[in-house]
C-alpha positions as semicolon CSV with decimal commas, in nm:
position;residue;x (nm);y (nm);z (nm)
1;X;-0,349;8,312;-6,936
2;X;-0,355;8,699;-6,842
3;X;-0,489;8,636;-6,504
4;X;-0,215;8,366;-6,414
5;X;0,037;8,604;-6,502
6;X;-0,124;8,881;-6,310
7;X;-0,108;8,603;-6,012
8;X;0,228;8,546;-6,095
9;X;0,364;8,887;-6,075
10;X;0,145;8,975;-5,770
11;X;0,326;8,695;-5,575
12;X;0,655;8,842;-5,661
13;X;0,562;9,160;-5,558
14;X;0,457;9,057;-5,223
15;X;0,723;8,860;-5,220
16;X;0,972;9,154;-5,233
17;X;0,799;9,418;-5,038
18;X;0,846;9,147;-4,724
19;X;1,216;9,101;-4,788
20;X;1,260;9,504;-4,829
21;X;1,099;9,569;-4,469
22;X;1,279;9,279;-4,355
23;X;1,623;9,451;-4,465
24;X;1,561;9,818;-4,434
25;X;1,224;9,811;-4,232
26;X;1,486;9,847;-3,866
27;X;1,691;10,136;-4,021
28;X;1,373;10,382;-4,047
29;X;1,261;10,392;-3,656
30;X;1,304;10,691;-3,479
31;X;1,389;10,742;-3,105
32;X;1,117;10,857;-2,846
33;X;1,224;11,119;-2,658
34;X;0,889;11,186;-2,411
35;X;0,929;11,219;-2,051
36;X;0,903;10,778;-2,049
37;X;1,190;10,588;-2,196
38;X;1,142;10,332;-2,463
39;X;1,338;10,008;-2,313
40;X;1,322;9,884;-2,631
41;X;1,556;10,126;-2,794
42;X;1,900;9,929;-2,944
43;X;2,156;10,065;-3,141
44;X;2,165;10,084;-3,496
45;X;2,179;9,729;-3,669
46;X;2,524;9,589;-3,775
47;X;2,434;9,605;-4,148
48;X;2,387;9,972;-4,098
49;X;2,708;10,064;-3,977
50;X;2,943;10,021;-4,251
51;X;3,284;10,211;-4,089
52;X;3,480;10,405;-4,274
53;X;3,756;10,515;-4,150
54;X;4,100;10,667;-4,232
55;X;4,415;10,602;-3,976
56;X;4,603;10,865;-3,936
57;X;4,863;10,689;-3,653
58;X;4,903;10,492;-3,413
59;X;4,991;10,647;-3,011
60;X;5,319;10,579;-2,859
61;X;5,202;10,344;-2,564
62;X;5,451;10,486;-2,367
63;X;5,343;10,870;-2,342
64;X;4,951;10,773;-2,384
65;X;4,893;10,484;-2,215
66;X;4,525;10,586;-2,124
67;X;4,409;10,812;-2,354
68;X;4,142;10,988;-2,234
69;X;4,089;11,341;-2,393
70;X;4,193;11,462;-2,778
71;X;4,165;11,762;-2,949
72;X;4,257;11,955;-3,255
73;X;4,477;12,240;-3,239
74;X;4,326;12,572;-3,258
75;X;4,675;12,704;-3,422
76;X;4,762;12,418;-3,671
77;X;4,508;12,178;-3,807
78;X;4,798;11,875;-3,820
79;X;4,883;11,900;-3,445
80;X;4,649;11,703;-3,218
81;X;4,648;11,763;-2,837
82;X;4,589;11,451;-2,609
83;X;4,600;11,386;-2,215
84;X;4,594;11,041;-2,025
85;X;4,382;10,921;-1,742
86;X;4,412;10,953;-1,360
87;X;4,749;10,834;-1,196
88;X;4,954;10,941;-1,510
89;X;5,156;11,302;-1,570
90;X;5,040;11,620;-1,541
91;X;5,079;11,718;-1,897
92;X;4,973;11,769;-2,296
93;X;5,064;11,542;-2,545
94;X;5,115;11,630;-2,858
95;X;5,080;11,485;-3,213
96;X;5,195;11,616;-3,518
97;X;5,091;11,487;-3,850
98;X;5,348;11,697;-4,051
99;X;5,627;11,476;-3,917
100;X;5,456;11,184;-3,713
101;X;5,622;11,284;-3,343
102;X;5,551;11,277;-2,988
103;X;5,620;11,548;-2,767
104;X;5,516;11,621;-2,397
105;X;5,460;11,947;-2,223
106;X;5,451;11,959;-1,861
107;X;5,181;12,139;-1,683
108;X;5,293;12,289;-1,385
109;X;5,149;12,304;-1,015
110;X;4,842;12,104;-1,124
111;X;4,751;11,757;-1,014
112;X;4,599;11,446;-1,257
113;X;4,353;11,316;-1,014
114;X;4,133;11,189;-1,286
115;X;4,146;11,345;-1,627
116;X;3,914;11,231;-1,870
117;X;3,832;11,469;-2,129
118;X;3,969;11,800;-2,321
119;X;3,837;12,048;-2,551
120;X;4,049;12,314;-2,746
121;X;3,751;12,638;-2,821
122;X;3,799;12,987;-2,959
123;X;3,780;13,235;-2,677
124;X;3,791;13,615;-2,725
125;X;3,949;13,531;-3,052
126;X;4,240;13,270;-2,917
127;X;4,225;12,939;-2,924
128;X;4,259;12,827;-2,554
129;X;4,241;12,459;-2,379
130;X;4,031;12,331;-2,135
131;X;4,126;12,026;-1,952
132;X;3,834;11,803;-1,737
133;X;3,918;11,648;-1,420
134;X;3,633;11,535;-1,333
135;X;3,618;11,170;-1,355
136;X;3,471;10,999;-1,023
137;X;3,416;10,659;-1,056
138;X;3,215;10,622;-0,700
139;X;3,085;10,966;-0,736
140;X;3,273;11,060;-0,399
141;X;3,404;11,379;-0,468
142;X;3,294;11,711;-0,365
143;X;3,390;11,916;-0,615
144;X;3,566;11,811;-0,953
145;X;3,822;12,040;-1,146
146;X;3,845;12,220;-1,502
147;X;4,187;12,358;-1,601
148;X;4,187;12,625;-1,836
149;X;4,510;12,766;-2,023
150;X;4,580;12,941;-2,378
151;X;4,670;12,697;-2,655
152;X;5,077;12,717;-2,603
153;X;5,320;12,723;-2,937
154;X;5,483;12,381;-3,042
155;X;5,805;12,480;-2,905
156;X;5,682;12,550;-2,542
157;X;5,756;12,248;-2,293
158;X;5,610;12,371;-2,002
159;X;5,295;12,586;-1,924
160;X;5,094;12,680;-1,641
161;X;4,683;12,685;-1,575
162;X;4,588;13,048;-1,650
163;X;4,224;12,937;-1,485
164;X;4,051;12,702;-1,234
165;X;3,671;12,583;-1,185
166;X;3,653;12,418;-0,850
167;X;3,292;12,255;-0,966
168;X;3,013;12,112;-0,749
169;X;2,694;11,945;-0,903
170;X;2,353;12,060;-0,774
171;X;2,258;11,725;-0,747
172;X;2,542;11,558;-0,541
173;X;2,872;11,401;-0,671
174;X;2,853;11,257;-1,056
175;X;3,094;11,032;-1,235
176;X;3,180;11,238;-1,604
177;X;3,409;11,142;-1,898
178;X;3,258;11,428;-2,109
179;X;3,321;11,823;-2,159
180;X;3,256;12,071;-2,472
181;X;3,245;12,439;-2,473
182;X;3,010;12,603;-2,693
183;X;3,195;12,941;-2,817
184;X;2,950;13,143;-2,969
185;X;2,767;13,149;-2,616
186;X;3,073;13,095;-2,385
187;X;2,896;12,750;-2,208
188;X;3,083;12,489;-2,073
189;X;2,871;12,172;-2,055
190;X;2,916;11,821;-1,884
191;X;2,720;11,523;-1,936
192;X;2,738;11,234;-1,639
193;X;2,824;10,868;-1,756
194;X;2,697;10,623;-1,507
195;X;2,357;10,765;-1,480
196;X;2,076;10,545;-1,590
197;X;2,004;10,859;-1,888
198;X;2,294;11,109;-1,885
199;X;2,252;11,405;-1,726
200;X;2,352;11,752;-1,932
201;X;2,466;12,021;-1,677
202;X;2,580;12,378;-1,836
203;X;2,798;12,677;-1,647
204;X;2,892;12,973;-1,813
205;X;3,279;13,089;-1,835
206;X;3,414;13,309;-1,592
207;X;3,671;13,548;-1,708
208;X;3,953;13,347;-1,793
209;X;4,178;13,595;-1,949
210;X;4,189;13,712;-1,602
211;X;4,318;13,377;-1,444
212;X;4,205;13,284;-1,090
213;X;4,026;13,001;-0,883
214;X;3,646;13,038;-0,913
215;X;3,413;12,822;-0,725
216;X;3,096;12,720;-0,977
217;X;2,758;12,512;-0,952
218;X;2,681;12,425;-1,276
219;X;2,280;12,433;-1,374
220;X;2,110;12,063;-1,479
221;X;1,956;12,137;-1,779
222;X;1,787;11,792;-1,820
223;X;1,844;11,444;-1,902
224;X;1,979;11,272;-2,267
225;X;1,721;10,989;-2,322
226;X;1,823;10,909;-2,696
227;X;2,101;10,708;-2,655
228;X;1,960;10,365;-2,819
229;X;2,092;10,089;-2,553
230;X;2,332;9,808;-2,655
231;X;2,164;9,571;-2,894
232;X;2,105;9,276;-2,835
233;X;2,343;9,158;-3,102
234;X;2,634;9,383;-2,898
235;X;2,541;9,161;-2,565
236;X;2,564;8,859;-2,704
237;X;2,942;8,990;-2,919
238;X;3,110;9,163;-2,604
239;X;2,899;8,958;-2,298
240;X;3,145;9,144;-1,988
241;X;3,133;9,488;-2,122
242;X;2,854;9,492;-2,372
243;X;2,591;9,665;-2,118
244;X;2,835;9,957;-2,129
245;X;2,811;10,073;-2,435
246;X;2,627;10,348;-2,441
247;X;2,741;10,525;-2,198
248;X;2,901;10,852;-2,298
249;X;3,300;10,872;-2,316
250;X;3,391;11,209;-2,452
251;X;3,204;11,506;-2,637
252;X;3,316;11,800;-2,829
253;X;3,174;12,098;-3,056
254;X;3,197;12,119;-3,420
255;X;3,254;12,467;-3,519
256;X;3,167;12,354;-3,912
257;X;2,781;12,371;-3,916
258;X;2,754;12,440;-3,545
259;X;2,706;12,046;-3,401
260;X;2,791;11,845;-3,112
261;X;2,999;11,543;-3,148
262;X;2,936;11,260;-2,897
263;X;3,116;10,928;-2,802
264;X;2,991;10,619;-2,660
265;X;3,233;10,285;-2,587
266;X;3,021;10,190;-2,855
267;X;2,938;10,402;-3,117
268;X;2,933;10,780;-3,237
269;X;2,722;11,079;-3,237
270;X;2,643;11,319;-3,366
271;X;2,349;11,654;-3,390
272;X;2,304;11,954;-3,515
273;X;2,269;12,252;-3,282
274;X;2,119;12,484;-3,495
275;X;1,970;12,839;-3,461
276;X;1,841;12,752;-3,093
277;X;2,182;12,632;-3,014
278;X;1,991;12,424;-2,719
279;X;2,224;12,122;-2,640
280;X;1,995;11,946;-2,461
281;X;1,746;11,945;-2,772
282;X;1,990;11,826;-3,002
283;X;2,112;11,591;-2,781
284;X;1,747;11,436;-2,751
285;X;1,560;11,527;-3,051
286;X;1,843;11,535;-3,326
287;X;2,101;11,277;-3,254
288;X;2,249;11,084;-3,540
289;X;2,486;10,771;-3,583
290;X;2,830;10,811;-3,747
291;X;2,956;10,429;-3,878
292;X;3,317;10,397;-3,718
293;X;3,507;10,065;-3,676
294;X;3,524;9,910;-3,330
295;X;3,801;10,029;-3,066
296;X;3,947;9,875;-2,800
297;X;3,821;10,151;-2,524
298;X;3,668;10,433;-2,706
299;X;3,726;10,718;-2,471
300;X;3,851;11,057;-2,726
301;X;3,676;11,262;-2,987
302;X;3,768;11,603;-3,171
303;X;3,654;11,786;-3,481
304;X;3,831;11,992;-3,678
305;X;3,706;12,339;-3,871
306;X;3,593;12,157;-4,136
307;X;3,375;11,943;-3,942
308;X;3,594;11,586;-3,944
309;X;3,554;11,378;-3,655
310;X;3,838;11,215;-3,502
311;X;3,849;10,927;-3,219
312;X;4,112;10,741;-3,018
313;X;4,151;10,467;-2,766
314;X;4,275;10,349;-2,457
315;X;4,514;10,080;-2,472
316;X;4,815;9,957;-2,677
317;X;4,833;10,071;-3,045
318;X;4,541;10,230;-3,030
319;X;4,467;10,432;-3,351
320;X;4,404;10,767;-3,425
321;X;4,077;10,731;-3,708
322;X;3,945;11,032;-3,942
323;X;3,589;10,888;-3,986
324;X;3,418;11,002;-4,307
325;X;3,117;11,227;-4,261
326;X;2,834;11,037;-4,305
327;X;2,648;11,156;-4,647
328;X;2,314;11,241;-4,506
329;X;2,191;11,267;-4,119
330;X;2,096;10,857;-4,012
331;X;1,896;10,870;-3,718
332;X;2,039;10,703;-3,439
333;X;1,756;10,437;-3,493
């Protein structure tokens, strides 16, 4: 009788240690980040996702049609700056939370060929804006632009471009949707979008306080190889855009903790600088997924002092989500 029970409860055992790798068995692998990709890499498993999110508003259609670039204001925590896409106005949006309105300010003298990200930083104490134009879908351009300014009151409706970075890759033209400035060392970084792995290229600031047109080459610092591809679950769900998802839509810096935020059209990042503050480490060797529900055209994400993650979309009431920080670091797979 006692060694048919022991049988008994052996079997369930088994039994049970199979269905708990079955269920949790995908959430534990980690990404390779040697000098080979792993073609096998997939983002993280629907049943690991679990979004939450809190929606904070919706954008008025009419001023941000294309929403390409957000930010949190560097003066007020409830004001959000946003810009649109090439082809639309030269100008800042902004969003208030205190009272739920609109408002535009006009940039002056300063074309929209192709906007597609923004990143309010501390600079020399002041918060300040910088504004990348350097989308380029057929990677035709010689140069691309970034438009620097100081973070202007609420009540100012028209500003001008205190600085300009006429910016050439060392590597010929790149398509980019992506921009962050790192404060504490005063580097602005790009990463590509339409490379097979994206490409991380660094320049430091010039003086800005001093205004002026400065012609830069930024330096490739190497290539981000840890973005798991779109599963094969996302292929079969979206089968037109679903072998876009992973490429990278927007970045920013987290000044709680010191991290690096990251957007793809499908999912978000995000990694911890720390003491090394090397991007392109913590890009590869430290990225982690952040559950967020899906959107339409995920092109916008900010952070806010206390390290909150916000992201937008392109396209008609498209919302403006707080996602929760996730509890404890999930590795991207």
């Amino acid at each position: 009788m006692k060694a048919n029970y022991l049988w008994v409860l052996s079997g369930i055992l088994l039994l049970l240690g199979g269905w708990s790798f079955q269920h949790y068995g995908a959430s534990n692998r980690t990404v390779s980040t040697g000098s080979r990709a792993d073609e096998s890499l997939e983002a993280p498993p629907a049943a690991t996702r679990r979004p939450t999110a809190q929606e904070l508003a919706v954008l008025d259609y009419d001023l941000l049609p294309e929403a390409s670039g957000l930010a949190v204001s560097g003066i007020d925590p409830q004001r959000f700056w946003l810009i649109n896409d090439s082809g639309s106005r030269s100008e800042l949006v902004t969003l208030d939370l205190d009272d739920g309105g609109f408002r535009r300010v006009n940039i002056l003298d300063t074309p929209n060929r192709d906007w597609e990200d923004m990143e309010v930083f501390e600079y020399r104490g002041k918060p300040w804006i910088a504004i990348g134009d350097v989308g380029d879908n057929k990677a035709r351009r010689k140069h691309v632009s970034l438009y620097f300014l100081p973070e202007p009151s609420k009540d100012k409706k028209r500003v001008k471009i205190r600085a300009t970075i006429e910016l050439s890759y060392p590597d010929g033209p790149r398509d980019a949707e992506s921009i962050a400035v790192d404060p504490h060392t005063e580097i602005l970084y790009l990463l590509s979008k339409r490379d097979r792995f994206p490409r991380l290229y660094g320049l430091p600031l010039p003086d800005l306080e001093s205004g002026g047109r400065y012609e830069l080459q930024p330096e490739f610092f190497g290539e981000v190889r840890s973005i798991p591809a779109p599963s094969a679950d996302e292929l079969r769900q979206f089968p037109k855009y679903g072998r876009f998802r992973s490429q990278p839509t927007a970045m920013t810096y987290i000044p709680a903790g010191s991290r690096v935020a990251l957007l793809t059209y499908g999912n978000t990042y995000v990694a911890d600088l720390g003491k090394e503050r090397n991007w392109l480490k913590a890009l590869n060797e430290g990225l982690c997924f952040v559950p967020r529900p899906e959107l339409k055209q995920a092109e916008s994400i900010a952070a806010d002092s206390q390290g909150r993650i916000y992201v937008t979309s392109e396209g008609k009431k498209a919302p403006l989500l707080r996602l929760a920080p996730p509890a404890a670091c999930q590795q991207a797979l």
